[in-house]
C-alpha positions as CSV (number, residue, x, y, z in Angstrom):
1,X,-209.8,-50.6,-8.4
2,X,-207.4,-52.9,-9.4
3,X,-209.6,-56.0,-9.0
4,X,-212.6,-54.5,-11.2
5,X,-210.6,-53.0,-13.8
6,X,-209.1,-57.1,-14.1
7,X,-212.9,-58.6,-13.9
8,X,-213.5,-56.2,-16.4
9,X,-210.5,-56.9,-18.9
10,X,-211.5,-60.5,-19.1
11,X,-215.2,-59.7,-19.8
12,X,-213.6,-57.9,-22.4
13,X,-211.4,-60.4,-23.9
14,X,-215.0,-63.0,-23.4
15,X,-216.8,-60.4,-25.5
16,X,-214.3,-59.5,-28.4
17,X,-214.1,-63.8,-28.9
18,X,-217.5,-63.9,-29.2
19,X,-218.2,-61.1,-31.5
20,X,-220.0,-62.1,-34.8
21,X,-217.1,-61.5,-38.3
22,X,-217.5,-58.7,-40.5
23,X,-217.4,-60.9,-43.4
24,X,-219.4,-64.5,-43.3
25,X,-218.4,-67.0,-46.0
26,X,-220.4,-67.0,-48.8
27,X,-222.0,-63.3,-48.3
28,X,-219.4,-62.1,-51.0
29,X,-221.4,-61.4,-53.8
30,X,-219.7,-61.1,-57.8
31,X,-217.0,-63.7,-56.6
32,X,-215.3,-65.6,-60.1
33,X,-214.2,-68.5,-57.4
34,X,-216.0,-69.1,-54.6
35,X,-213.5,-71.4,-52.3
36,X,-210.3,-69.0,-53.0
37,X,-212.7,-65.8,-52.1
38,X,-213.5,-67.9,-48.8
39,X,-210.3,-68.9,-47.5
40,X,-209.0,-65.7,-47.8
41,X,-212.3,-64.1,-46.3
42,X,-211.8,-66.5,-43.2
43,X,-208.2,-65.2,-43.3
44,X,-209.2,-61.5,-43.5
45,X,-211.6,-62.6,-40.3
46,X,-209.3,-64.5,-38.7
47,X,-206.6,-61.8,-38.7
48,X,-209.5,-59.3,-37.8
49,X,-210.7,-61.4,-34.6
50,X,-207.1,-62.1,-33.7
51,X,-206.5,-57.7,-33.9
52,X,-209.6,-57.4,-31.7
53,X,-208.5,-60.1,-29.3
54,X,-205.2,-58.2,-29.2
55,X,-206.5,-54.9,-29.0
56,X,-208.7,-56.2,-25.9
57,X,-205.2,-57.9,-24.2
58,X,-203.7,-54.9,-24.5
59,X,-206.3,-52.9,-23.0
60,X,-206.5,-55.0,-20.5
61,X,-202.9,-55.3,-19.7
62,X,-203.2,-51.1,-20.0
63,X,-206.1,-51.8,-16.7
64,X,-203.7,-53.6,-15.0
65,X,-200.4,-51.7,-15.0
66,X,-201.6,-48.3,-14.4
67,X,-198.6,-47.0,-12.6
68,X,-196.6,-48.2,-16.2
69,X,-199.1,-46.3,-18.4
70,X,-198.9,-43.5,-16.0
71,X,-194.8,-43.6,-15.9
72,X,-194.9,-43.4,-20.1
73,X,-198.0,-41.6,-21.2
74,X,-195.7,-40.2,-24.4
75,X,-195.5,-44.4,-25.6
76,X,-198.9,-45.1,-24.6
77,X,-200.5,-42.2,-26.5
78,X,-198.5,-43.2,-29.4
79,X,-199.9,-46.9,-28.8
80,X,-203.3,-46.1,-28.0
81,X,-203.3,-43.7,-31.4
82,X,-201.4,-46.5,-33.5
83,X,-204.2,-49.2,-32.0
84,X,-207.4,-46.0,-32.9
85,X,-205.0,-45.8,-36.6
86,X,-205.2,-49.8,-37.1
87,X,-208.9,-50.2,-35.5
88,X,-210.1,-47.6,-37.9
89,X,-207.9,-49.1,-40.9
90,X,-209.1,-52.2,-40.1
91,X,-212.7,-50.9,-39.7
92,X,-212.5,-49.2,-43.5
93,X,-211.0,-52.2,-44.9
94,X,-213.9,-54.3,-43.9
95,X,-216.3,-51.7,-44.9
96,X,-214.5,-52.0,-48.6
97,X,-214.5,-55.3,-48.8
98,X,-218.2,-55.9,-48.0
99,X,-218.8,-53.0,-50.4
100,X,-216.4,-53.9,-53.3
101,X,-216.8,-57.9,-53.1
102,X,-216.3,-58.1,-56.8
103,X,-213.5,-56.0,-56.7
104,X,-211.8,-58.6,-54.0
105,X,-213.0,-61.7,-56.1
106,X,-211.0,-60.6,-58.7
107,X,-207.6,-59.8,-57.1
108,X,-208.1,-63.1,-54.9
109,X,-207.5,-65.2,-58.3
110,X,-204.3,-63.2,-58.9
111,X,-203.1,-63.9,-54.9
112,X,-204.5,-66.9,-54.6
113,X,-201.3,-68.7,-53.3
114,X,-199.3,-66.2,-51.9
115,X,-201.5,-63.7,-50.2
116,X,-203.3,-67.1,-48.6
117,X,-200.1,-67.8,-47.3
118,X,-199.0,-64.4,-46.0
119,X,-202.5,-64.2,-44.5
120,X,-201.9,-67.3,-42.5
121,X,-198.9,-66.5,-41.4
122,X,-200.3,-63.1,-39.7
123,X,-203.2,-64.6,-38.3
124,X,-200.7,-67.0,-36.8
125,X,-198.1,-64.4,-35.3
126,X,-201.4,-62.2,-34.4
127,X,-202.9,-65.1,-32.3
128,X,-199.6,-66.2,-30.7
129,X,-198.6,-62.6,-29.3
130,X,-202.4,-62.5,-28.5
131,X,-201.5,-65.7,-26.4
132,X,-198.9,-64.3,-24.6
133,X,-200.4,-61.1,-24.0
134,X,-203.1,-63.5,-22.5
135,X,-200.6,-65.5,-20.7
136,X,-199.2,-62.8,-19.2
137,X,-202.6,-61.2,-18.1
138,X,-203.5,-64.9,-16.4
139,X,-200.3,-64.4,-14.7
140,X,-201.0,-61.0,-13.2
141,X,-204.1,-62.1,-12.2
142,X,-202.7,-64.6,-10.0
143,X,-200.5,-62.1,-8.5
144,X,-203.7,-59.9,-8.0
145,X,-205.8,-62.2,-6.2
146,X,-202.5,-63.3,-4.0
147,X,-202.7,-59.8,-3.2
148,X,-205.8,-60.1,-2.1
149,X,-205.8,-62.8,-0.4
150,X,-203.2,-61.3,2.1
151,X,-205.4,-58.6,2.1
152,X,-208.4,-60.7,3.2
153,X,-205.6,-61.9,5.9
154,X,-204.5,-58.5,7.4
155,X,-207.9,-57.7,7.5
156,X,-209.1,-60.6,9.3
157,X,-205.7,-60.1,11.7
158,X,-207.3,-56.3,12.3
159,X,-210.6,-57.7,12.8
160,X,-209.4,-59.8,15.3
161,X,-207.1,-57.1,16.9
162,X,-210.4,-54.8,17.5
163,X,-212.2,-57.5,18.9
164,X,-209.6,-58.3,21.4
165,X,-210.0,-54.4,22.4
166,X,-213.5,-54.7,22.6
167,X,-212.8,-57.1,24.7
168,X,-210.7,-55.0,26.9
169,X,-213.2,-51.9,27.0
170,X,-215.7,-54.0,28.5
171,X,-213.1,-55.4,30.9
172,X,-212.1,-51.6,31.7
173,X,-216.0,-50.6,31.6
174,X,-216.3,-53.1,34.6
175,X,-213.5,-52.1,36.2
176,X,-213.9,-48.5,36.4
177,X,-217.7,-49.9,37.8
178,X,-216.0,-51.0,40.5
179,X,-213.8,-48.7,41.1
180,X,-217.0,-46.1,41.3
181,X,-218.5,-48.4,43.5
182,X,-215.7,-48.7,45.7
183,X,-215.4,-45.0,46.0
184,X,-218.8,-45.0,47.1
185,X,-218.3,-47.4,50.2
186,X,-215.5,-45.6,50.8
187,X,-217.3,-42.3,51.0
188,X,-220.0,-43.7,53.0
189,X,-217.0,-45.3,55.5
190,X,-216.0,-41.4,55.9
191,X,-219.5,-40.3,56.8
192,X,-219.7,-43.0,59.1
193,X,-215.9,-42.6,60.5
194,X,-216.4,-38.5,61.0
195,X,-220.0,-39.2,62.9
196,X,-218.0,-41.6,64.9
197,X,-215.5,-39.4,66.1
198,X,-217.5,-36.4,66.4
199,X,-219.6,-38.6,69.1
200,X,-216.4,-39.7,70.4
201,X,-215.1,-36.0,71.1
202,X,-218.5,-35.2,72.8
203,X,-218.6,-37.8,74.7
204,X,-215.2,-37.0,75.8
205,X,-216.0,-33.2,76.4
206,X,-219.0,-34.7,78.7
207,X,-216.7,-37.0,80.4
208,X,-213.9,-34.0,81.1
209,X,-216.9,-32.0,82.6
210,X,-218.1,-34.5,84.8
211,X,-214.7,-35.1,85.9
212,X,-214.0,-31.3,86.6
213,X,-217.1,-31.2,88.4
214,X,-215.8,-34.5,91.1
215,X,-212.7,-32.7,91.2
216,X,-214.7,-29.8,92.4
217,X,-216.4,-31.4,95.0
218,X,-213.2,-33.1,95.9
219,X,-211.5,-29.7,96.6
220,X,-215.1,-28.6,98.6
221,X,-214.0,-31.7,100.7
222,X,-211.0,-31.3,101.4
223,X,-211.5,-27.3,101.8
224,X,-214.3,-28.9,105.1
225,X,-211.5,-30.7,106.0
226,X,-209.2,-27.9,106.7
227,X,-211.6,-25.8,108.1
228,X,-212.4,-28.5,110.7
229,X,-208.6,-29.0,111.6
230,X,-207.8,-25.2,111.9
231,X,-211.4,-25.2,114.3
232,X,-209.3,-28.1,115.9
233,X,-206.7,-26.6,116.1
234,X,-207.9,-23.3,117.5
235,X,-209.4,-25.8,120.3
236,X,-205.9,-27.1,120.8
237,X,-204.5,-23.2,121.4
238,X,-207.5,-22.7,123.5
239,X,-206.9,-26.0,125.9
240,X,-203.3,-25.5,125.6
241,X,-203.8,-21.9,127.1
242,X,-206.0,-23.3,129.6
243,X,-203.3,-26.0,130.3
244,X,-200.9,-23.3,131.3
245,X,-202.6,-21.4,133.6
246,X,-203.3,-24.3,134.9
247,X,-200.0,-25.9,135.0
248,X,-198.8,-22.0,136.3
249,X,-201.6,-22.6,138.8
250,X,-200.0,-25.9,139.8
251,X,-197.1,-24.7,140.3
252,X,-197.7,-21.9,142.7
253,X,-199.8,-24.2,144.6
254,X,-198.1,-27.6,144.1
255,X,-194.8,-28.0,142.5
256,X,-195.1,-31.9,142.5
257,X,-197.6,-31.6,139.7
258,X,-195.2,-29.6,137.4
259,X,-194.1,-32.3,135.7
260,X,-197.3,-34.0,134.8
261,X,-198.1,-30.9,133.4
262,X,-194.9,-30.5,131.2
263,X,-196.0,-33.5,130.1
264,X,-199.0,-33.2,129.0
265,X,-197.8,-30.1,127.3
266,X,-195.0,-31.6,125.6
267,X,-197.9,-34.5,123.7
268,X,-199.9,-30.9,123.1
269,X,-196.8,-29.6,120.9
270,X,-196.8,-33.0,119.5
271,X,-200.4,-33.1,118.6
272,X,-200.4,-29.5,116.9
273,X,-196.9,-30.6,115.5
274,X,-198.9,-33.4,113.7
275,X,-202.0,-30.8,112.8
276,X,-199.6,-28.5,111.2
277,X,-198.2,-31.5,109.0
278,X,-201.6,-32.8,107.9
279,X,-202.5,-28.9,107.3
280,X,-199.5,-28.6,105.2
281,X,-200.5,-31.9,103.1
282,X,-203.4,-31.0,102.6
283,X,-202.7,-27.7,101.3
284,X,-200.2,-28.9,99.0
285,X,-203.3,-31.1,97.7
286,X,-205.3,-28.8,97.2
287,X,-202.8,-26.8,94.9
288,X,-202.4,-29.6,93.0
289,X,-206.1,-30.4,92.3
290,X,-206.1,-26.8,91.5
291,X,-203.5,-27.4,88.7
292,X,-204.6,-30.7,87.7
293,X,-208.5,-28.2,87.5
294,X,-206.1,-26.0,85.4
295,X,-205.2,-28.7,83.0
296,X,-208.5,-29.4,82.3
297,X,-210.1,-26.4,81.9
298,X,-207.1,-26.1,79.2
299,X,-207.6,-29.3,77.6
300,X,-211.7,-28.7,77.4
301,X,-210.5,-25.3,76.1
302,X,-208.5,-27.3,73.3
303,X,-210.8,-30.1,73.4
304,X,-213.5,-27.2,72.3
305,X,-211.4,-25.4,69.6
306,X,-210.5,-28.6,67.8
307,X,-214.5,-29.6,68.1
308,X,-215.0,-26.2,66.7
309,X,-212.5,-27.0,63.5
310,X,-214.0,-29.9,62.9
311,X,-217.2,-28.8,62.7
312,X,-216.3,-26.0,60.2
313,X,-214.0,-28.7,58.2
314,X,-217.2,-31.1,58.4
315,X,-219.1,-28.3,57.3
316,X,-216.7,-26.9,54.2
317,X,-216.4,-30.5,53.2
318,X,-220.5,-31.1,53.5
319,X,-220.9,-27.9,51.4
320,X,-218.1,-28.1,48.9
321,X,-219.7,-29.9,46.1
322,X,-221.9,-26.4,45.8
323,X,-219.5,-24.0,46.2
324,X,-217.5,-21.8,44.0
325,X,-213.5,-22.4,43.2
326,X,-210.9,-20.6,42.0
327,X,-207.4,-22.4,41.3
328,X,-204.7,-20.4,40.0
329,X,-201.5,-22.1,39.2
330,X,-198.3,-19.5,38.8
331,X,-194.9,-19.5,37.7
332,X,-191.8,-17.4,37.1
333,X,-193.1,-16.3,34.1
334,X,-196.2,-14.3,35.9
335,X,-199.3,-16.3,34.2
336,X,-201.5,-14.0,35.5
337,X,-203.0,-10.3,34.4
338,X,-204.7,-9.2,37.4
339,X,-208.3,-9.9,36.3
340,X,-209.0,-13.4,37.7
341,X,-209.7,-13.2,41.1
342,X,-212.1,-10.0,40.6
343,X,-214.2,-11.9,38.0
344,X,-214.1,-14.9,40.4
345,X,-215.9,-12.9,43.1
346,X,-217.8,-11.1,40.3
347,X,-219.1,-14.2,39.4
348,X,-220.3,-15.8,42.6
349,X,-223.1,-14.6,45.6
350,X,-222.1,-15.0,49.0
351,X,-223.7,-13.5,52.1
352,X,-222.5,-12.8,55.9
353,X,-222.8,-16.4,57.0
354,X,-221.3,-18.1,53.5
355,X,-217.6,-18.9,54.2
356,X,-214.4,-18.1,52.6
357,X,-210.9,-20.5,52.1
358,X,-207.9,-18.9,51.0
359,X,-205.0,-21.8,50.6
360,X,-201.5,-20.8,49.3
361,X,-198.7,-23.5,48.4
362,X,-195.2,-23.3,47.0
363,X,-192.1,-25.8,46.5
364,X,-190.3,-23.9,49.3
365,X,-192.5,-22.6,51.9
366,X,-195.5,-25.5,51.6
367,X,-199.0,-25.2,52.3
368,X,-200.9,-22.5,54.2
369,X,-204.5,-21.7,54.7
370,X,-207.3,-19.6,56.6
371,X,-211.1,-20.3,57.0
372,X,-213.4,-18.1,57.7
373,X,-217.3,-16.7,57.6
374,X,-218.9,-13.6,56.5
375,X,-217.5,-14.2,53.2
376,X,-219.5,-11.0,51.9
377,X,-216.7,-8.7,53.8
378,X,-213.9,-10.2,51.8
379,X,-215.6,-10.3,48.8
380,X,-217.1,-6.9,48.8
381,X,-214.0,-5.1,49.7
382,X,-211.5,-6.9,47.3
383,X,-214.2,-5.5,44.5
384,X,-214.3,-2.3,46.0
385,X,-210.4,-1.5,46.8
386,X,-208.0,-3.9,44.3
387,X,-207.8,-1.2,41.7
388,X,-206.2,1.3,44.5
389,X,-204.4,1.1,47.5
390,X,-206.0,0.1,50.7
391,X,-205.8,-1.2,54.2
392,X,-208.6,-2.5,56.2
393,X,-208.7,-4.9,59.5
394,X,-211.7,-7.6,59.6
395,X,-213.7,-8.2,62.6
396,X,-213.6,-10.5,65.1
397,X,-216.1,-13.5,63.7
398,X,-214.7,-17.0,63.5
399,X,-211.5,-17.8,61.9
400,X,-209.1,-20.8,61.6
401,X,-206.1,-21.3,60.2
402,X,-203.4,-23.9,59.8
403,X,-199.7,-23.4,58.5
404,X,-198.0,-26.4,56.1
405,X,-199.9,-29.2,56.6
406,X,-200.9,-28.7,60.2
407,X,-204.0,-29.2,61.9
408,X,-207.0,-26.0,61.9
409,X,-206.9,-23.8,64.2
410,X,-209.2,-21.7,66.0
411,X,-209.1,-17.5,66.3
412,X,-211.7,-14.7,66.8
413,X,-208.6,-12.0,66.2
414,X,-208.9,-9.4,63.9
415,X,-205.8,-9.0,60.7
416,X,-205.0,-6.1,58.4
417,X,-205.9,-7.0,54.3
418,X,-203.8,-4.9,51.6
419,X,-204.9,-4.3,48.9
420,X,-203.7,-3.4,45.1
421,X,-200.4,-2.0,45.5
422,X,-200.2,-1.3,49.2
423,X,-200.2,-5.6,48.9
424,X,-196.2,-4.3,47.0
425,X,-197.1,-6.3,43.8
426,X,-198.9,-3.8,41.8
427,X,-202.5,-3.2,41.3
428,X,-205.1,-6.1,41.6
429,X,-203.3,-7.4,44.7
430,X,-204.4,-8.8,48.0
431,X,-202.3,-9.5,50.8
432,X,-205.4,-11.7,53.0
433,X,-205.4,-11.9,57.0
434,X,-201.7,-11.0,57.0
435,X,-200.1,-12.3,60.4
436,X,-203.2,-15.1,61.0
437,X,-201.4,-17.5,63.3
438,X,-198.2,-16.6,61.7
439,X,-198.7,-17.0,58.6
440,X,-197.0,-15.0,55.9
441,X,-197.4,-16.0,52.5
442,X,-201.1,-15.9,52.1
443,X,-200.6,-13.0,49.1
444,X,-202.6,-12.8,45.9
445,X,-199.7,-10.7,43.7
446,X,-200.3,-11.3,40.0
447,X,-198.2,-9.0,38.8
């Protein structure tokens, strides 16, 4: 604004020098004295170019200091209607003097010398204040275009500042490229890592069979073996009976043979001494194949539950970018009014073989959660009963559960669910699997 309104004072100023004078010498017509007439004409014009020049300066400098004009509006009214007062004074008198020329001839004998004079004289004061003026116009048009200049600068500066954050979105463009890429190897490394130990556990459960089943046939072994010592040793009674009567036969016909016989009795208790031992052992082995059979049954058992968990995580995580969520974050100041979780499960379709997670964490008791299928019997009933008060105990389908960070568990038992205010926190409530594994903060209470 400030710049045209400057461009367009000095066009001004060009324009107001180079305006043609009312009055050209020798147009004057009825004049007694030519030369007298003409040098005050060129006066008159003189004076009149050096009004319009200073008219034009001071519009100009009006242009360029609008807060001043703006800060005294009473003076520069009173200016502006002095200048309109002079411009049209100035107008009229050179309207009179082209149309009463003879009228001017005449009193320009009579004023020859001083009014020549005076004339000069105003002309010159008019032209030097219209030098200052002009003077002072250069001077803020200097101070204009140093202005704008260190405009030019601050916007070449911000110029440069966006490019050098151009500069840094494309650097965080390609970064958060590979960050997305990374993510992607490292979801693939998961895939890869869960298939790995999934085949792992199998192979174990395989491995844990076929070692049950050698233990098996090790207890069948040893199970001949006993039966073939206590067939021994029933041989040993039988020849040891036979060996007394004999030895009684020996010594009611020959008591020189008596102690051959005791003898040979004697290494009999010896040898059945030694039977019993090896019996013993090998009953004590036996228990403990039994136990050590025990122990891995158990561990299978386990080995089978946590396969189980895994699968069903494997499985939620497979199917959780298609599922429905509901996160509900609560503080003292009860955030909730009761309607959420009903137009959650008004909102989603789930059938007997969808699944369900309920997770619940606090700052003091941690994290706790329970898995389970047949979603469609939580659903339905926590639409059919929140508005009352209810209690009813879910069947025994697959369950797991896991308290404050812990690892899934796996349960076929059957749990009470409460519901609206039986759940003790007002209508809407649901108290879910209370008592799975333990667990006993698994309570929706929004109220």
């Amino acid at each position: 604004m400030k710049r045209l309104n400057l461009y367009t004072s000095i066009l001004c100023l060009g324009l107001a020098a180079s305006l043609p004078v009312h009055a050209q010498n020798g147009n004057s017509r009825g004049a007694s004295n030519g030369q007298p007439f003409q040098e005050l004409q060129s006066a008159i014009d003189a004076a009149e170019e050096a009004v319009n020049a200073a008219i034009d300066a001071n519009t100009a400098r009006i242009d360029a200091n609008e807060s001043a004009i703006e800060a005294n509006t009473a003076a520069t009214s009173a200016n502006a209607s002095a200048i309109d007062a002079n411009s049209a004074a100035i107008q009229a008198n050179t309207a009179a003097t082209g149309a009463n020329a003879s009228a001017i001839s005449a009193e320009a004998a009579a004023r020859e010398a001083g009014d020549s004079a005076v004339a000069a004289e105003a002309a010159a004061a008019v032209a030097q204040e219209a030098a200052a003026r002009i003077s002072g116009i250069a001077q803020l048009r200097s101070e204009l275009m140093s202005s704008i200049i260190s405009l030019e600068e601050d916007v070449n500066d911000v110029s440069g500042r966006l490019s050098n954050l151009e500069g840094q979105v494309l650097v965080n463009a390609e970064d958060i490229a590979g960050a997305m890429e990374e993510i992607g190897f490292l979801n693939a490394a998961l895939a890869n890592v869960s298939g790995a130990i999934l085949s792992e556990l199998h192979d174990l459960q395989f491995q844990h069979q076929a070692d049950i089943a050698d233990i098996r046939n090790q207890l069948a072994g040893l199970r001949f073996e006993v039966d073939s010592l206590s067939i021994g040793l029933n041989e040993l009674s039988l020849q040891l009976g036979q060996e007394l009567l004999a030895l009684q036969a020996a010594i009611d016909a020959n008591s020189a043979d008596i102690g051959n016989l005791m003898a040979s009795v004697t290494l009999l208790n010896g040898q059945m001494s030694v039977a019993q031992a090896e019996i013993t052992d090998l009953l004590s082995r036996v228990g403990l194949a039994e136990q050590a059979l025990a122990q891995q049954e158990s561990d299978l058992q386990s080995l089978a539950g946590a396969l189980a968990g895994l699968d069903a995580r494997m499985q939620l995580l497979e199917n959780q970018p298609s599922g429905d969520e509901l996160l509900l974050v609560d503080t003292t100041a009860d955030d909730f009014d009761g309607s959420e979780l009903a137009d959650f499960f008004s909102s989603v379709s789930v059938s007997s073989s969808s699944f369900i997670l309920v997770e619940a964490s606090t700052s003091r008791q941690g994290t706790y959660a329970w898995c389970s299928t047949n979603a469609a019997w939580y659903v339905n009933n926590y639409l059919g009963n929140y508005q009352g008060s209810s209690y009813l105990v879910s069947g025994s389908w697959d369950k797991w559960y896991k308290d404050n960070g812990g690892v899934w568990n796996h349960t076929n038992a059957s749990h009470g669910n409460y519901y609206g205010s039986a759940c003790g926190g007002g209508a809407s409530g649901w108290c879910s699997e209370w008592g799975i594994g333990g667990l006993a903060f698994n309570g929706y209470l929004p109220n």
